[in-house]
ZAMAR-88401 format. One line per field, with one value per residue (C-alpha): residue number from 1; x, y, z; residue in three letters. Coordinates in steps of 0.25 Angstrom, whole numbers, plus 2048, in hexadecimal, padded with zeros to 3 digits. Example, Ala and Ser with C-alpha at 12.3 -4.5 7.8 and 13.67 -1.06 7.14 Angstrom:
2
i	c(1, 2)
c1	c(831, 837)
c2	c(7EE, 7FC)
c3	c(81F, 81D)
aa	c(ALA, SER)
// end
This chain:
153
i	c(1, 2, 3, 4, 5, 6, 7, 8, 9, 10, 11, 12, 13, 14, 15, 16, 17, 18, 19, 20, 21, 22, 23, 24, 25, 26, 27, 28, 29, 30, 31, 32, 33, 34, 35, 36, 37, 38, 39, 40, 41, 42, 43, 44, 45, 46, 47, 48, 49, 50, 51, 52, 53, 54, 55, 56, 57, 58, 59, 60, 61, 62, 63, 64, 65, 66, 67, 68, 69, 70, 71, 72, 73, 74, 75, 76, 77, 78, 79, 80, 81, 82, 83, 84, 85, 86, 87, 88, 89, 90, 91, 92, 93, 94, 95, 96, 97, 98, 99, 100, 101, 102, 103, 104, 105, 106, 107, 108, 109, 110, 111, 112, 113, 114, 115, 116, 117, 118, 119, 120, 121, 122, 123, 124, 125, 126, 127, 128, 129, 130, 131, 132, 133, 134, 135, 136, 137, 138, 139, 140, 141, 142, 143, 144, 145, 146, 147, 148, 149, 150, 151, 152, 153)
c1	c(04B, 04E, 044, 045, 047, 054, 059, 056, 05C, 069, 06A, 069, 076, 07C, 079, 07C, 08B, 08D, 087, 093, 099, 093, 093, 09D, 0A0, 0A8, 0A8, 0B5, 0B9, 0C7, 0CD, 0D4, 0C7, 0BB, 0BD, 0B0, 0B4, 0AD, 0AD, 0B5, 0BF, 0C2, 0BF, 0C7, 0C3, 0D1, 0D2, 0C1, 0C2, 0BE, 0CA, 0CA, 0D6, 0D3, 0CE, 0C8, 0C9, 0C7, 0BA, 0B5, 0B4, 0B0, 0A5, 0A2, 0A0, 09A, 08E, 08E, 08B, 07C, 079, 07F, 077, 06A, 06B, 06B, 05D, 05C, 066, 05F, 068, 075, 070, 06C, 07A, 081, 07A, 07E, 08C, 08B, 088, 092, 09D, 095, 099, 0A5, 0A6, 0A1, 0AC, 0B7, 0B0, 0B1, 0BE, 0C3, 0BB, 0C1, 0CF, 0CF, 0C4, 0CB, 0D4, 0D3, 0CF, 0C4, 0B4, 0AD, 0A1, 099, 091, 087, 090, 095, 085, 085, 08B, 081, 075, 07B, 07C, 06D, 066, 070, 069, 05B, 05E, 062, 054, 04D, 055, 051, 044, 040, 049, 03D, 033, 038, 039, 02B, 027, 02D, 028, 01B, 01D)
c2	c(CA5, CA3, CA5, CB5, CBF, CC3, CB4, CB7, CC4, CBE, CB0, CBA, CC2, CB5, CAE, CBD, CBA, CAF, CB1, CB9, CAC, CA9, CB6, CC0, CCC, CD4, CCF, CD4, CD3, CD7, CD4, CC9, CC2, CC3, CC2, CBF, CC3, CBB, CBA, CAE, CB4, CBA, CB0, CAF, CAA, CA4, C9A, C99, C94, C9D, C9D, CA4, CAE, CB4, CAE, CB9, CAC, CB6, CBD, CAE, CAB, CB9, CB8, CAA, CB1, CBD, CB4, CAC, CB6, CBB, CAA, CA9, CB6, CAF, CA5, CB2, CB5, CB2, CBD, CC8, CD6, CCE, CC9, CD7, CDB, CD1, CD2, CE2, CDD, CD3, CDF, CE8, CDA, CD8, CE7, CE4, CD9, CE0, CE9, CDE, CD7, CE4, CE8, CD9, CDA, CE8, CE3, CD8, CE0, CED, CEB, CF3, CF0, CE7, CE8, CE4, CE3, CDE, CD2, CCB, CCB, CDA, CDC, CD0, CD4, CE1, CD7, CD1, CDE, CE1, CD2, CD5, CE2, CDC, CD1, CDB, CE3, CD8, CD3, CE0, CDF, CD2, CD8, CE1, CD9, CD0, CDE, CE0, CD2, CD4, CE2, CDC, CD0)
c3	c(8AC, 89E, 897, 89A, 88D, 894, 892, 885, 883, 88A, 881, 875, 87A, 87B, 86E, 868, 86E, 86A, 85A, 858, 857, 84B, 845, 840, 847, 839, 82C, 826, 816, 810, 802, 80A, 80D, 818, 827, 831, 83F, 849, 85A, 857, 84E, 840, 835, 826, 819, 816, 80A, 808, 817, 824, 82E, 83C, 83A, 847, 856, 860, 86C, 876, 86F, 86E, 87C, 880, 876, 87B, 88A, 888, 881, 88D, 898, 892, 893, 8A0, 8A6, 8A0, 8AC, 8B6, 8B5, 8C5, 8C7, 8BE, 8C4, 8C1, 8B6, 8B2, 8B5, 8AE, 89F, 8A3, 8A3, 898, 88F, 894, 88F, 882, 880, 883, 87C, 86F, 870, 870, 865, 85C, 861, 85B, 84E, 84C, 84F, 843, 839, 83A, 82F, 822, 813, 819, 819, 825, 82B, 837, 839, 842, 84C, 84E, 854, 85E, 86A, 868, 866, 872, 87B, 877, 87A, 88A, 88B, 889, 892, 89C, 89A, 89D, 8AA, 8B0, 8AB, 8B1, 8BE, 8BE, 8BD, 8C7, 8D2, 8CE, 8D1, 8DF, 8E1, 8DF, 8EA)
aa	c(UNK, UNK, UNK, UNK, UNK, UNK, UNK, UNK, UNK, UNK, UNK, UNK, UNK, UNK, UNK, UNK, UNK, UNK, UNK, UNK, UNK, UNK, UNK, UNK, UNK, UNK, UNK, UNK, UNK, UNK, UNK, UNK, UNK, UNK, UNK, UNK, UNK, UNK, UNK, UNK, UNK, UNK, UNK, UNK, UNK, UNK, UNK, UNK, UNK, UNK, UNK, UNK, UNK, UNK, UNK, UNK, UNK, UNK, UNK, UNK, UNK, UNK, UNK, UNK, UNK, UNK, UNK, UNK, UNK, UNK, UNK, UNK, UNK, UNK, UNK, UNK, UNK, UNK, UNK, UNK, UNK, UNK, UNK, UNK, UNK, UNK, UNK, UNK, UNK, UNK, UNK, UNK, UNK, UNK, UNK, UNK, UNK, UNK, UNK, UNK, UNK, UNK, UNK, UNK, UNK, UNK, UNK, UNK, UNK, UNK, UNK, UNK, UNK, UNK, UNK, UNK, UNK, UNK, UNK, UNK, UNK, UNK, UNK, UNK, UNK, UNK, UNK, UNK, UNK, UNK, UNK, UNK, UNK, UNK, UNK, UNK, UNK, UNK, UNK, UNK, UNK, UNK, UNK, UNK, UNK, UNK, UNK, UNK, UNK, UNK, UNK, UNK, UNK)
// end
């Protein structure tokens, strides 16, 4: 079914995902000009133009496929304990994927003499971590219901 709040909750992990490639993670400013690092890569003003100095290919894609699990466990609605199992797991890789995100911010802002600070998208993959837990609450809880039902057959 896909009109269950858990669909809900699950589409709003992906579309938290994938807003970080709209906005930045660090907004970084040096007497040599401002930086804005995204999932995409570190952007530069050069010349009054914004240039890519830096690509982060592999953090693109992975962002890309940790956004697309929470759509694809959506259509597991029939299956509702692997479903259960797999937004659990989904989680566990967000978080692991939070880490990696920060680990790369900190390896190009971690220079001195600059003034940095966090955007919109240092709290996305939290927001997105919270709208899997909720989808997980309420896959148990219609798991519940449904054993009820039964019980009551």
């Amino acid at each position: 079914m896909i009109q269950r709040i858990q669909s809900i909750y699950l589409l709003l992990a992906s579309l938290a995902i994938y807003a970080l490639y709209l906005f930045p993670i660090v907004n970084t400013f040096s007497p040599l000009g401002a930086r804005k690092i995204m999932v995409t890569g570190v952007y530069e003003v050069i010349n009054n133009q914004v240039a890519q100095t830096e690509a982060f290919t592999l953090l693109t894609i992975a962002t890309a496929l940790v956004g697309l699990i929470p759509i694809v466990l959506i259509f597991l609605y029939k299956t509702r304990k692997k479903q259960a199992t797999l937004v659990y797991l989904d989680v566990v890789l967000v978080i692991a994927y939070s880490f990696w995100l920060a680990q790369s911010v900190k390896g190009v802002a971690g220079k001195a003499l600059e003034i940095s600070d966090y955007s919109i998208g240092a709290g996305l993959t939290s927001v997105s971590i919270l709208f899997l837990i909720l989808a997980a609450k309420g896959i148990l809880r219609d798991d519940k219901l449904v054993k009820s039902a039964d019980r009551l057959r």
